[in-house]
N, C-alpha and C positions, 0 to 999 in steps of 0.2 A: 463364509468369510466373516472371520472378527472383526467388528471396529475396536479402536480402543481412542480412551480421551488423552490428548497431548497437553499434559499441565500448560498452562498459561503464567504469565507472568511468574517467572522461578525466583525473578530478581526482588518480589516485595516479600517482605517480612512480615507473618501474621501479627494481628492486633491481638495482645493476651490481656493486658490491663489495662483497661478502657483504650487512649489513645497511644499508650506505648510499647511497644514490641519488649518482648522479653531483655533484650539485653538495652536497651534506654531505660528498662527499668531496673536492671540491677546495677546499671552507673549511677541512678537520680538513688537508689539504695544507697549505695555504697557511699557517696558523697556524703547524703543526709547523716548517714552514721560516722564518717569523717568527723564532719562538723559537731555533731551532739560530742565526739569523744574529744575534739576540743573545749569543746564546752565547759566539760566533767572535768579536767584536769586542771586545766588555765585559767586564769584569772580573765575575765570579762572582757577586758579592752583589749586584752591578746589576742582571746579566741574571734573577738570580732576582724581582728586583722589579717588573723591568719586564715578565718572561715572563708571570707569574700574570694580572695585567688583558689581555695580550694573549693568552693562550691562553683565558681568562672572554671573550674576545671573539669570538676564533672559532669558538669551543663556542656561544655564545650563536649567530650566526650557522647555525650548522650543525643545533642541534636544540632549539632557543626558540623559541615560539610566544606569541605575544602576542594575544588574543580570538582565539586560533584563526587567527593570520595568522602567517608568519615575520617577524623582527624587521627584515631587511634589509628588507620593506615598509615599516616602521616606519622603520626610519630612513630613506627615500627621502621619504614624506611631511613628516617633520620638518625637512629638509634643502629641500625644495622649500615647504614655509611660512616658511621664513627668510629664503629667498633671492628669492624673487618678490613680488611689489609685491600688494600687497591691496586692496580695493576692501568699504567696510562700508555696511553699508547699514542704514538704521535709521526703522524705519515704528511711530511711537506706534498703541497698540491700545489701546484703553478696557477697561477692569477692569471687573468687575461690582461695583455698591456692596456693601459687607458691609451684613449685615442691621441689624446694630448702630449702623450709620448712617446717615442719611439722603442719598438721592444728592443732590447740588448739582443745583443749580436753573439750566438754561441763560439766558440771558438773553434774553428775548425782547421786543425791542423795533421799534417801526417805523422804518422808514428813510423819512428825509424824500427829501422830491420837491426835487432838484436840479437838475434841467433840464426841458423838454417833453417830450422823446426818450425814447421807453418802451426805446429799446434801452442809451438811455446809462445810464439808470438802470437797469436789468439786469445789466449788467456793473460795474457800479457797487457793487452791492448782492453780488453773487458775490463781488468783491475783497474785499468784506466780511466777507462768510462763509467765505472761505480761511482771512481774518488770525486770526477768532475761532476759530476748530477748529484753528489751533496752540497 
């Protein structure tokens, strides 16, 4: 009989560059080189304005965790509830009366006999009781 070893921990992400996993380090990349290309094109007091949210950007990407999720989830979700068409759906559910009130009183009444046909007046009387339970 084989044993075989059952990976451990699936959910951490190896350490490739010193303390950061491969993609914490291609966002703190990618930012750094952001910012240097603001650098190079912009005049000083710009790229410094513009660097700071863009570098709070990729830091946030890189080691932000939001409920314990990364923000890139985060903004994949928000980004995908924007842009995609919704569908709502909305089902009335009865409340229990507070005690301090009395519940209302259904109405209960007979439905006249409108034809012979025990089925037409069945259906009849349903269409009825759809329209009153809206």
């Amino acid at each position: 009989m084989r044993q075989f070893q059952v990976p451990q921990f699936i959910e951490v992400e190896d350490k490739i560059f010193g303390p950061l996993t491969l993609k914490q380090f291609m966002y703190v990349l990618g930012g750094a080189a952001s910012i240097f290309l603001l650098y190079v094109f912009l005049p000083l007091w710009l790229a410094v304005i513009l660097g700071i949210p863009v570098g709070a950007f990729f830091l946030a990407l890189a080691f932000y965790k939001v409920n314990g999720r990364p923000v890139i989830i985060m903004l994949e979700s928000a980004l995908g509830h924007y842009t995609q068409t919704r569908l709502y759906i909305w089902k009335k559910t009865e409340r229990p009366a507070k005690k301090a009130e009395a519940a209302p009183e259904k109405n209960n009444f007979q439905l006249p006999k409108l034809t012979e046909s025990k089925l037409k007046d069945l259906s009849w009387s349903l269409d009825i009781q759809e329209k009153l339970q809206r």
